[in-house]
C-alpha positions as protocol buffer text, in pm:
chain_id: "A"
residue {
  index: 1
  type: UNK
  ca { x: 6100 y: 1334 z: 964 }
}
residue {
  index: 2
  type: UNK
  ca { x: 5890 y: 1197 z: 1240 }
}
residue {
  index: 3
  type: UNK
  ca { x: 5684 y: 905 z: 1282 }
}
residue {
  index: 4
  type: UNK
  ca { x: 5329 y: 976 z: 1405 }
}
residue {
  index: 5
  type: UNK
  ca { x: 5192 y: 637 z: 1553 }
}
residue {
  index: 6
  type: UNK
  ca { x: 4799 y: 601 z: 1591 }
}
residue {
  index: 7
  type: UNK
  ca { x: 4590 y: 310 z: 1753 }
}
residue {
  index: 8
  type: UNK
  ca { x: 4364 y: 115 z: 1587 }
}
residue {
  index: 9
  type: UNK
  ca { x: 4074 y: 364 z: 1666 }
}
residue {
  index: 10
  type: UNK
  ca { x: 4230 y: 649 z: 1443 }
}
residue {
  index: 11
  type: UNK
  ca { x: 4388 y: 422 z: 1180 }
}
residue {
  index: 12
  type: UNK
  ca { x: 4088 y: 432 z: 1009 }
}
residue {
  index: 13
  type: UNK
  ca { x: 4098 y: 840 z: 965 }
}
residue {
  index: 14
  type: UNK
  ca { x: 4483 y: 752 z: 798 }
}
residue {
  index: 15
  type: UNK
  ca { x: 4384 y: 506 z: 524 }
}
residue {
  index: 16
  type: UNK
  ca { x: 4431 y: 260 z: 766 }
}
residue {
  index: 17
  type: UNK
  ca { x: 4799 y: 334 z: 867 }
}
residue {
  index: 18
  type: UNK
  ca { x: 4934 y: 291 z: 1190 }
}
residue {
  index: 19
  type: UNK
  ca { x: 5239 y: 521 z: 1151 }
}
residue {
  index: 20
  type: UNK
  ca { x: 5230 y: 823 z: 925 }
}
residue {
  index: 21
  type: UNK
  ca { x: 5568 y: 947 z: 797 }
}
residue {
  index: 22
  type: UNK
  ca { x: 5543 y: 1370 z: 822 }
}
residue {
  index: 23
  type: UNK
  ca { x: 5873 y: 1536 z: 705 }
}
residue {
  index: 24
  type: UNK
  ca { x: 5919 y: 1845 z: 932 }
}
residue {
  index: 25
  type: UNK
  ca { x: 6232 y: 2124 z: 986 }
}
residue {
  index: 26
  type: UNK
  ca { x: 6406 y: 2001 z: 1286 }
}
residue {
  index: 27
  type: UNK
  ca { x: 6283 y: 2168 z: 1613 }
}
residue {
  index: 28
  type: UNK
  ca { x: 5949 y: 2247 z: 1464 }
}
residue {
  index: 29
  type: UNK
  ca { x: 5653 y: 2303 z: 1708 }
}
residue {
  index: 30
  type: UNK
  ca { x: 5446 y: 1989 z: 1789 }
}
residue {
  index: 31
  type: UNK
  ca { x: 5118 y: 2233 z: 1617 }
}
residue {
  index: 32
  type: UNK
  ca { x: 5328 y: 2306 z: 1293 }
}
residue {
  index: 33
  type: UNK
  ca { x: 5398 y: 1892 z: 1249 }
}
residue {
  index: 34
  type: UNK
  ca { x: 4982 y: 1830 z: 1352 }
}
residue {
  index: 35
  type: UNK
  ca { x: 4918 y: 2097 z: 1073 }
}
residue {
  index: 36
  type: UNK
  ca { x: 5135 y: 1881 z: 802 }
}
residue {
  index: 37
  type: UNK
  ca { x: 4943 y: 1560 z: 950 }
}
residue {
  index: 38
  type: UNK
  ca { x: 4630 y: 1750 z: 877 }
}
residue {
  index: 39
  type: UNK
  ca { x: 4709 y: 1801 z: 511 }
}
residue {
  index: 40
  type: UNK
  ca { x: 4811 y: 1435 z: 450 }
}
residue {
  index: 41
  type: UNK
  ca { x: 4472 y: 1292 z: 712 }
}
residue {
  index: 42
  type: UNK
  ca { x: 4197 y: 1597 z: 724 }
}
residue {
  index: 43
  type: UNK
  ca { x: 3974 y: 1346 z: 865 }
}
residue {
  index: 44
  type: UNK
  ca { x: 4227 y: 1265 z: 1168 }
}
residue {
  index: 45
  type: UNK
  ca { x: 4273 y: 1620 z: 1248 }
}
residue {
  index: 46
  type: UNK
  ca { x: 3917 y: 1668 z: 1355 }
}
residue {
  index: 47
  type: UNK
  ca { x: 3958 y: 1421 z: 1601 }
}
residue {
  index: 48
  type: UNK
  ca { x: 4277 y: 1554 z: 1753 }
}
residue {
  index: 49
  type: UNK
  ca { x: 4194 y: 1916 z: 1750 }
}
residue {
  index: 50
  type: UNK
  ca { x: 3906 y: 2119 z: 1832 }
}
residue {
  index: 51
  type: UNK
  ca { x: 3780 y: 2429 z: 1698 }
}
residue {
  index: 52
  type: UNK
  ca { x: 4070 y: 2636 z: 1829 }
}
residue {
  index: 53
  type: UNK
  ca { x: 4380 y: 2424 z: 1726 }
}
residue {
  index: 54
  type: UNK
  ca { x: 4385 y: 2296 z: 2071 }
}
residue {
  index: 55
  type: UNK
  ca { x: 4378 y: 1932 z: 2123 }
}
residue {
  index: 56
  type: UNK
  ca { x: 4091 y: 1738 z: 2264 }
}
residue {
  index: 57
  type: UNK
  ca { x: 4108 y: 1713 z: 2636 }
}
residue {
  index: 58
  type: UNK
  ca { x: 4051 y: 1260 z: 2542 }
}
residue {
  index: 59
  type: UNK
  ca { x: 4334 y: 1288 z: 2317 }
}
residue {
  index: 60
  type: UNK
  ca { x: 4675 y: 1213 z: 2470 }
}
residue {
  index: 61
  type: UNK
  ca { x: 4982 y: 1317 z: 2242 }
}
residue {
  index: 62
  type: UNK
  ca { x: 5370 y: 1140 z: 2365 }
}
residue {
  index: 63
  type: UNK
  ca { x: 5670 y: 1251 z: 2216 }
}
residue {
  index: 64
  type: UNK
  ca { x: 5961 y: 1033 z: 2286 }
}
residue {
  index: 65
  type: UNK
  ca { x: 5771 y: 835 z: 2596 }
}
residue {
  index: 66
  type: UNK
  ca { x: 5697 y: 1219 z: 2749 }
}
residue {
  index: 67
  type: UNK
  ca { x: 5325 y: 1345 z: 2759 }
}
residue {
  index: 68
  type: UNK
  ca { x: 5323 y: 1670 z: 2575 }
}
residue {
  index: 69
  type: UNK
  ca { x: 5100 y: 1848 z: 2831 }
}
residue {
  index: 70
  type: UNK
  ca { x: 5363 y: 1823 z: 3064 }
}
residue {
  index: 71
  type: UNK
  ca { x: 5587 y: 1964 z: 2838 }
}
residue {
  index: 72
  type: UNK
  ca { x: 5451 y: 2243 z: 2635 }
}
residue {
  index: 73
  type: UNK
  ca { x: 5204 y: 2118 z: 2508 }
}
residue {
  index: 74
  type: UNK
  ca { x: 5136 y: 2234 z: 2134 }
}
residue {
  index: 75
  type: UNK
  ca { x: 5466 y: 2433 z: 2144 }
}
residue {
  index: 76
  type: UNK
  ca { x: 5683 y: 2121 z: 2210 }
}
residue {
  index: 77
  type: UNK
  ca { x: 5939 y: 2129 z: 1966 }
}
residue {
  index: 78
  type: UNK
  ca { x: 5996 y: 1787 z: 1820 }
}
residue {
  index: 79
  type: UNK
  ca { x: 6310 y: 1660 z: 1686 }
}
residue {
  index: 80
  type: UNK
  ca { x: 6399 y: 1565 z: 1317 }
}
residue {
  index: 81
  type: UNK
  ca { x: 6354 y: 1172 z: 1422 }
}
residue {
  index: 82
  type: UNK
  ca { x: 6091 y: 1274 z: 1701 }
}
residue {
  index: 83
  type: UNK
  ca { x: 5830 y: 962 z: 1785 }
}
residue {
  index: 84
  type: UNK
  ca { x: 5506 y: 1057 z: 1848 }
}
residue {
  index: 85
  type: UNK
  ca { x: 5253 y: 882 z: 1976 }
}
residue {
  index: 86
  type: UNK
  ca { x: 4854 y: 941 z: 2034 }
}
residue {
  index: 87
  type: UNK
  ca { x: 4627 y: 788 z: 2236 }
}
residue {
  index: 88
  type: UNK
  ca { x: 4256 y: 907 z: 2269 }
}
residue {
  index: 89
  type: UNK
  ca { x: 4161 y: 849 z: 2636 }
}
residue {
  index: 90
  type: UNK
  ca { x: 3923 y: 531 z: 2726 }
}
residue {
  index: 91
  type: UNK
  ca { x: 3632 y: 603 z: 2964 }
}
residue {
  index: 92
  type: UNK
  ca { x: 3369 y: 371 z: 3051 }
}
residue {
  index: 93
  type: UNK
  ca { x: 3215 y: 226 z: 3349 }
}
């Protein structure tokens, strides 16, 4: 089970959540736990994702403090008790 934290900007795509509770096997890839979040927030997935699974170059995923990308990415495998984190990136001038 892993806690999936979003900002205010996505809460609104979770029924208003800030943390969504997805049960997962332990070790399972960071895609396979974004697939059960999909099923439980359709509308959030859209955001994260794009057409081929991959995420959005704005969106910024953490597990435990570490940015995913620099781990491996959508293959991460994230622990029973794993903390994840996303952040879409801010741009503006």
């Amino acid at each position: 089970m892993s806690n999936v934290e979003l900002p205010n900007a996505l809460r609104q795509y979770a029924d208003g959540r800030h943390t969504v509770v997805i049960e997962h096997a332990d070790h399972a890839s960071l895609a396979a736990v974004l697939d059960l979040l999909a099923a439980e927030c359709p509308a959030l997935d859209f955001r994260l994702r794009d057409e081929q699974g991959r995420l959005r170059r704005y969106v910024n995923v953490y597990l435990d403090g570490e940015d995913v990308r620099r781990l491996a990415d959508l293959d991460t495998p994230v622990p029973a008790a794993g903390e994840i984190l996303i952040l879409p990136s801010v741009a503006g001038g």
